[in-house]
C-alpha positions in Angstrom: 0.5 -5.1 47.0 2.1 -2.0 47.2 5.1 -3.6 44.3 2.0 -4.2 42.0 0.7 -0.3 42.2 3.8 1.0 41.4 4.3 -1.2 38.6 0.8 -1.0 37.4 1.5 3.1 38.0 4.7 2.8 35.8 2.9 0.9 32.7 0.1 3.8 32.6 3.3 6.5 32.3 4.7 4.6 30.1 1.6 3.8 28.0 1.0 7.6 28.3 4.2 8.6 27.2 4.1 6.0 24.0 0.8 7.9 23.1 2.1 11.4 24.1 4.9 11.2 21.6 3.7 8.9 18.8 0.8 11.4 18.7 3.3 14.4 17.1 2.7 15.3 13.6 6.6 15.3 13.6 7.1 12.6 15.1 4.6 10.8 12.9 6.2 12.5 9.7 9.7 11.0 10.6 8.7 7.7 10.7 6.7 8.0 7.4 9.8 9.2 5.9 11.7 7.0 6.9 9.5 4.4 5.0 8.9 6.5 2.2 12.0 8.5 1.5 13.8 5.0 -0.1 11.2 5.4 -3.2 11.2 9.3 -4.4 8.6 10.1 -6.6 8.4 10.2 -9.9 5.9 11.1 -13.0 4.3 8.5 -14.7 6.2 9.2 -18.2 9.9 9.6 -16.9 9.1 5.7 -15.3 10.5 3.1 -17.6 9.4 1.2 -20.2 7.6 -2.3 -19.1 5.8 -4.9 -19.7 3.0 -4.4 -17.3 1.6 -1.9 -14.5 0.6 -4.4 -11.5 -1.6 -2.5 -9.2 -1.8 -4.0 -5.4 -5.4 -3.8 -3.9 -6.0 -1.9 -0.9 -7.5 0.9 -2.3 -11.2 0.2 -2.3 -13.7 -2.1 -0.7 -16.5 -3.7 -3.0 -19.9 -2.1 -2.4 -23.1 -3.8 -0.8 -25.1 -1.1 -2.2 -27.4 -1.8 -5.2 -25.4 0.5 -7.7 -22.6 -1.4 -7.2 -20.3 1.4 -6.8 -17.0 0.5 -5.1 -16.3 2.7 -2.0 -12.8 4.3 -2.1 -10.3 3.8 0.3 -7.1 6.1 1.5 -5.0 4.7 -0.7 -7.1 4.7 -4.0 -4.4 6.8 -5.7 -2.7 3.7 -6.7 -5.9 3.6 -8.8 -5.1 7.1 -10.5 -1.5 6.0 -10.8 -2.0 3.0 -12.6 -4.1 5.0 -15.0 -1.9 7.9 -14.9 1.2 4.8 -16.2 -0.7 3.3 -18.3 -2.0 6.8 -20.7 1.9 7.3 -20.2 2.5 4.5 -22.8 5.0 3.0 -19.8 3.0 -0.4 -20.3 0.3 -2.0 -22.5 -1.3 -4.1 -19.3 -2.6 -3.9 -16.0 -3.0 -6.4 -13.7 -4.9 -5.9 -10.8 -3.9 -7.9 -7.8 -6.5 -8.1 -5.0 -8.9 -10.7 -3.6 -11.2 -10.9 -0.5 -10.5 -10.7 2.7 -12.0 -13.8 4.9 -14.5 -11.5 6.2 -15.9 -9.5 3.5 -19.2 -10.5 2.6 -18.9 -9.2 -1.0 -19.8 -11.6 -4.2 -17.2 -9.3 -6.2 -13.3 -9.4 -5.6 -11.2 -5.6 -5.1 -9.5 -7.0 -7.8 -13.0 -6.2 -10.0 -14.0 -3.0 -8.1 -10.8 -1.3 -9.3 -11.3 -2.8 -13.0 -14.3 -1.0 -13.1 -12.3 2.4 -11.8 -10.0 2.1 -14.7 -12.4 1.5 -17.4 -13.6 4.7 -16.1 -10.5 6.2 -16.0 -10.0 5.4 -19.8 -8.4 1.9 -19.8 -9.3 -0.3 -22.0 -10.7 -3.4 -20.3 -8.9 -5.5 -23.1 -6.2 -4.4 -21.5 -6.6 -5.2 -17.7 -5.9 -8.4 -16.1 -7.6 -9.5 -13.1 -5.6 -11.7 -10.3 -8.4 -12.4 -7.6 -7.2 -15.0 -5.0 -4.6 -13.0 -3.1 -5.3 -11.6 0.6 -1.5 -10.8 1.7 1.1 -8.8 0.1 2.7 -12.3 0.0 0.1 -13.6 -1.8 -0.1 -10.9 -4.4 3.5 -11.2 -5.2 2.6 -15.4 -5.2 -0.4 -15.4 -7.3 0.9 -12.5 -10.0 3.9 -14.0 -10.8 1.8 -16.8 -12.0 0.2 -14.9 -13.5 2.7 -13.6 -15.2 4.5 -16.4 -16.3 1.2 -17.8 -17.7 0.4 -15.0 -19.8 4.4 -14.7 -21.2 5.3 -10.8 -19.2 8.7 -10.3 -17.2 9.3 -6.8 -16.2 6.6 -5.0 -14.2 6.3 -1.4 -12.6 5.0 -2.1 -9.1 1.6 0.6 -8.0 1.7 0.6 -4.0 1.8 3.1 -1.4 5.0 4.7 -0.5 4.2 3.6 2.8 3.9 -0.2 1.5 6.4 -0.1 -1.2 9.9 -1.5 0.8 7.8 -4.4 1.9 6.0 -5.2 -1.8 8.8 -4.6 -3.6 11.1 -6.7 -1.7 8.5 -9.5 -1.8 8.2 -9.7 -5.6 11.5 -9.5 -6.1 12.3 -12.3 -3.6 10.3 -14.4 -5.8 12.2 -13.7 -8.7 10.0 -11.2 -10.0 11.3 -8.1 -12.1 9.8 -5.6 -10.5 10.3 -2.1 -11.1 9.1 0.4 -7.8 6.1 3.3 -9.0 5.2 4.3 -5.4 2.5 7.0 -5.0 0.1 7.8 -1.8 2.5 9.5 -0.6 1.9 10.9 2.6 4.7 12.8 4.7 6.0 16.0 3.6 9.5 18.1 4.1 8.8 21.6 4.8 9.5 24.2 7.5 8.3 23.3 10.9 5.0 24.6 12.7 4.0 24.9 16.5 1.0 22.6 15.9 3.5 19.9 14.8 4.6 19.6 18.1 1.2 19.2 20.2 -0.8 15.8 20.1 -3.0 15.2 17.0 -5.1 12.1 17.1 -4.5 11.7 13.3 -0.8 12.1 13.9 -1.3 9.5 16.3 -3.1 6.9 13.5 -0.3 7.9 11.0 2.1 6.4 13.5 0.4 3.4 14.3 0.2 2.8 10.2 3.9 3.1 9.9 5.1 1.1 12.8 2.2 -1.6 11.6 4.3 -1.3 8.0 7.5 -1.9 10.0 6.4 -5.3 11.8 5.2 -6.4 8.5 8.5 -6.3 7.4 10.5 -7.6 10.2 7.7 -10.5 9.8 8.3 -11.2 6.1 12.1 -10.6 6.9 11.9 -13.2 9.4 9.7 -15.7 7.5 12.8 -15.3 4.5 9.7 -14.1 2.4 11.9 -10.9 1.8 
């Protein structure tokens, strides 16, 4: 009895200790970094020349309201970036890659929520293609080069999240997709060091959680060869 306290005593340090330093804003910078510091940004008219902007979902979720209005997520700057690449004159599409998850009740896909952001953003809807079945990152990079090969486009400037970008952009191009990286969402900074960013911060602590849930993805894809 006494062997199980101790042990049981150990895991809550432990536990605590995880939490404790996982919960620092610079600790929970690093790790973002780390992610994010392979894809520096750039502005959308120094990006090169392609065929199309694809545009992975995960920035809104379809509304139930009446208006219809889509409600926008974290990462709806890949939204604005698209836009921002496609006023650029970098590329003459868009294809929007984003279905439903198993559990979302919605009748319309994120692919067409974010449509709708762009028209109002200025593209032309002539111009935006919609890929609606995917639910993974695998399945986006699956279902738009399809896509792709169907409507005759090759080279592509890939819209993500910094955060997301090493495991997209690995994905497409392990499928033989020519896929060019335009990360944005950016989310960790360099600058000078404050007190506060070394005392727990529950948001620190979610910002940690979403980078180490971005590494096991891609230790996942890496070990199902889908990267």
């Amino acid at each position: 009895m006494l062997r199980w306290r101790w042990i049981a005593k150990l895991a809550a340090m432990l536990g605590a200790l995880w939490i404790g330093v996982f919960s620092l804003p610079v600790v929970a910078d690093q790790l973002r970094l780390s992610l994010e510091g392979h894809f520096p940004e750039q502005p959308a008219g120094q990006l090169p020349q392609a065929d199309a902007v694809v545009v992975l979902g995960g920035a809104v979720q379809p509304s139930m309201a009446a208006a219809g209005y889509p409600n926008l997520g974290a990462a709806v700057d890949r939204v604005w970036h698209a836009a921002r690449i496609y006023h650029a004159g970098r590329a003459q599409r868009v294809i929007v890659s984003g279905g439903n998850l198993p559990w979302d009740g919605s009748a319309i896909s994120e692919a067409a929520s974010i449509r709708s952001l762009l028209v109002e953003l200025g593209v032309p809807e002539g111009a935006i293609v919609l890929e609606q079945q995917s639910r993974t990152t695998r399945e986006n990079a699956l279902f738009t080069k399809e896509l792709l090969e169907a409507v005759g486009l090759k080279r592509v400037l890939l819209v993500s999240s910094a955060l997301h970008m090493r495991r997209a952009l690995g994905t497409f191009r392990a499928l033989g997709v020519d896929a060019l990286p335009a990360p944005t969402d950016f989310e960790a900074t360099r600058r000078d060091r404050q007190v506060l960013d070394w005392l727990p911060d529950a948001e620190a602590l979610a910002a940690s959680s979403r980078a180490l849930k971005e590494y096991l993805g891609y230790l996942v894809y890496r070990w199902r060869g889908w990267i």
